[in-house]
C-alpha positions in Angstrom: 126.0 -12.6 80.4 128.1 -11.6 77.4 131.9 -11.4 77.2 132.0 -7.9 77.4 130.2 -7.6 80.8 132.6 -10.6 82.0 135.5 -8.6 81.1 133.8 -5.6 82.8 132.6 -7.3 86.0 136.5 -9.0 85.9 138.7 -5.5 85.5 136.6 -3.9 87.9 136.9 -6.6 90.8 140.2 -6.1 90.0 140.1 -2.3 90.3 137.7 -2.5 93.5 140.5 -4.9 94.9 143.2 -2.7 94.7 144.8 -5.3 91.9 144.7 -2.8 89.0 144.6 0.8 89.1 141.0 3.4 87.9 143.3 4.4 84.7 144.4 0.8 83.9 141.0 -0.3 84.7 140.0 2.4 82.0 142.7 1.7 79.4 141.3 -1.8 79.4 137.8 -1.4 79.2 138.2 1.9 76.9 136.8 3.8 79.1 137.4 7.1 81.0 138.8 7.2 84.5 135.7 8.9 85.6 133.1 5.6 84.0 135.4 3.4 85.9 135.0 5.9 89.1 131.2 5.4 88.1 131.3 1.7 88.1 133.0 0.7 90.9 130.3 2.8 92.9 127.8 0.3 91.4 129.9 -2.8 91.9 128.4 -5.4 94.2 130.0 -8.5 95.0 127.1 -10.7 96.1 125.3 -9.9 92.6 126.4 -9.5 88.7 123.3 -7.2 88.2 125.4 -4.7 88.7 126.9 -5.0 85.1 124.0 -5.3 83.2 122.8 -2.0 81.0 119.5 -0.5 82.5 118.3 -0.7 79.4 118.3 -4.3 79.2 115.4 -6.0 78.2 113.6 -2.6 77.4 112.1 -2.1 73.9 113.0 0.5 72.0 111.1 3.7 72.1 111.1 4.0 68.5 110.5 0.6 67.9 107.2 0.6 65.0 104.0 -0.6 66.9 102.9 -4.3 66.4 99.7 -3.4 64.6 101.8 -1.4 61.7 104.6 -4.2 61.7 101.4 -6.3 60.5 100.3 -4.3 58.5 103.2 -4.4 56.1 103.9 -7.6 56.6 99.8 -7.6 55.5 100.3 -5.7 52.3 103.8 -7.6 51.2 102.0 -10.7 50.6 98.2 -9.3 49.8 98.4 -5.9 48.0 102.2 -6.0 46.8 103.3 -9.0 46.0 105.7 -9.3 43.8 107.8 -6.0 44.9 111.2 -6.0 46.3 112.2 -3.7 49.2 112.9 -0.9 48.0 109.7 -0.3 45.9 107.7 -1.4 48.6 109.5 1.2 50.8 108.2 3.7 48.0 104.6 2.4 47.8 104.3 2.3 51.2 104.6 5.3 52.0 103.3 7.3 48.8 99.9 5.0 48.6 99.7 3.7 52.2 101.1 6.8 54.0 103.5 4.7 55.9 107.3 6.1 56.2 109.0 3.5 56.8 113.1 2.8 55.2 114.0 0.3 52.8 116.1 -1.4 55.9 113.5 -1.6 58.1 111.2 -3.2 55.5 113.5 -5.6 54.6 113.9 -6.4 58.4 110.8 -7.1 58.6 109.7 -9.5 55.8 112.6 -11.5 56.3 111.9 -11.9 60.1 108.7 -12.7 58.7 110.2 -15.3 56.5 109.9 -13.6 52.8 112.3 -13.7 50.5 113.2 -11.2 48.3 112.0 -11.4 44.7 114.5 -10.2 43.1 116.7 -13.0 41.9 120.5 -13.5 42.4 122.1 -13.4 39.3 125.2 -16.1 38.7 128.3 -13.9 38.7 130.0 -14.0 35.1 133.2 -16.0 34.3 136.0 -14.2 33.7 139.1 -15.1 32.8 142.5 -13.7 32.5 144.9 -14.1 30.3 147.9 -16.0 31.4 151.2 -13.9 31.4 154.0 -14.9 29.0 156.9 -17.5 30.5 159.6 -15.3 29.4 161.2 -11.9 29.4 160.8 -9.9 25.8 158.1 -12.2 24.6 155.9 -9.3 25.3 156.2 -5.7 25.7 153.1 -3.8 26.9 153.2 0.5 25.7 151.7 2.6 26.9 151.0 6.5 26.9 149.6 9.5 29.0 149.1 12.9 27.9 149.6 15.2 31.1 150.4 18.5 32.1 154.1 16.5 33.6 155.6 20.1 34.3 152.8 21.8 36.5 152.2 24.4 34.2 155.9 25.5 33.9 155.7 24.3 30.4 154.4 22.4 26.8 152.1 19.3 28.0 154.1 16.3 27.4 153.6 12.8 26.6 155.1 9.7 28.8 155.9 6.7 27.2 156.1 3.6 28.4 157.5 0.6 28.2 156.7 -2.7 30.3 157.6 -6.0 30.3 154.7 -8.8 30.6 156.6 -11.6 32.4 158.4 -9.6 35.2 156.3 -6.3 35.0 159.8 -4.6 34.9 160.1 -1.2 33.4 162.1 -1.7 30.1 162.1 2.3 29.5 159.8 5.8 29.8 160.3 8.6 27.8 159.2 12.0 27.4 158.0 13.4 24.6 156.2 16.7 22.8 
């Protein structure tokens, strides 16, 4: 049983007992008053099965059929070996006629225990550079040409002025 039909079979003994009331049965499962009206029709207290989802244990019905789950796992390491997911995805279904997403192709070859070919690459050092100790041993400028004035008048140019150590704001100006 998973923690959220615990908490589910819990609240609504609780509700069925008169402990807690249907909406704060509903506020914490986050669920409607009516679903918790729903469940505590189906509660039992002699069995959990209550809880469980009917659709338990079902397999999907658009789950891919065995044979053409083999049959790509077939062609990964036969006809296209060598391709990562996403152009097998491609080949698949422009040579093979099988539509079939890059996800679910990926799914499948690692449940089938292939790795992808495509290699990791080391991400690249990069360092930056250390501020200064003090305040004024650099000044950083900068500039931006805008329309400041929203079209009420000349575009202007901001300047300014920033301090390295402190990022402090030494001065802005305005200018034509």
């Amino acid at each position: 049983m998973s923690q959220n039909e615990l908490q589910r079979l819990k609240v609504i003994e609780n509700a069925v007992g008169g402990r807690i009331s249907v909406a704060e049965a509903g506020q914490l499962l986050a669920l409607s008053q009516r679903q918790v009206k729903r469940l505590k029709r189906r509660y039992r207290a002699d069995t959990v099965a209550w809880v469980r989802h009917g659709n338990r244990g079902r397999k999907k019905p658009w789950r891919l059929a065995e044979a053409v789950r083999a049959r790509i796992v077939q062609l990964a390491t036969e006809k296209y070996v060598g391709f990562n997911d996403s152009h097998l995805a491609e080949k698949l279904a422009e040579v093979e006629g099988v539509e079939v997403s890059r996800e679910t192709v990926r799914r499948l070859l690692r449940a089938a225990g292939i790795k992808s070919p495509q290699k990791r690459r080391r991400p690249k050092d990069r360092s930056r550079r250390e501020r200064k100790p003090r305040m004024g041993m650099m000044v950083l400028t900068d500039a931006s040409r805008e329309d400041w004035l929203e079209g009420r008048g000349p575009l202007l140019t901001l300047i300014g002025y920033q301090d390295d150590a402190t990022s402090r704001l030494l001065a802005a100006r305005f200018t034509l």
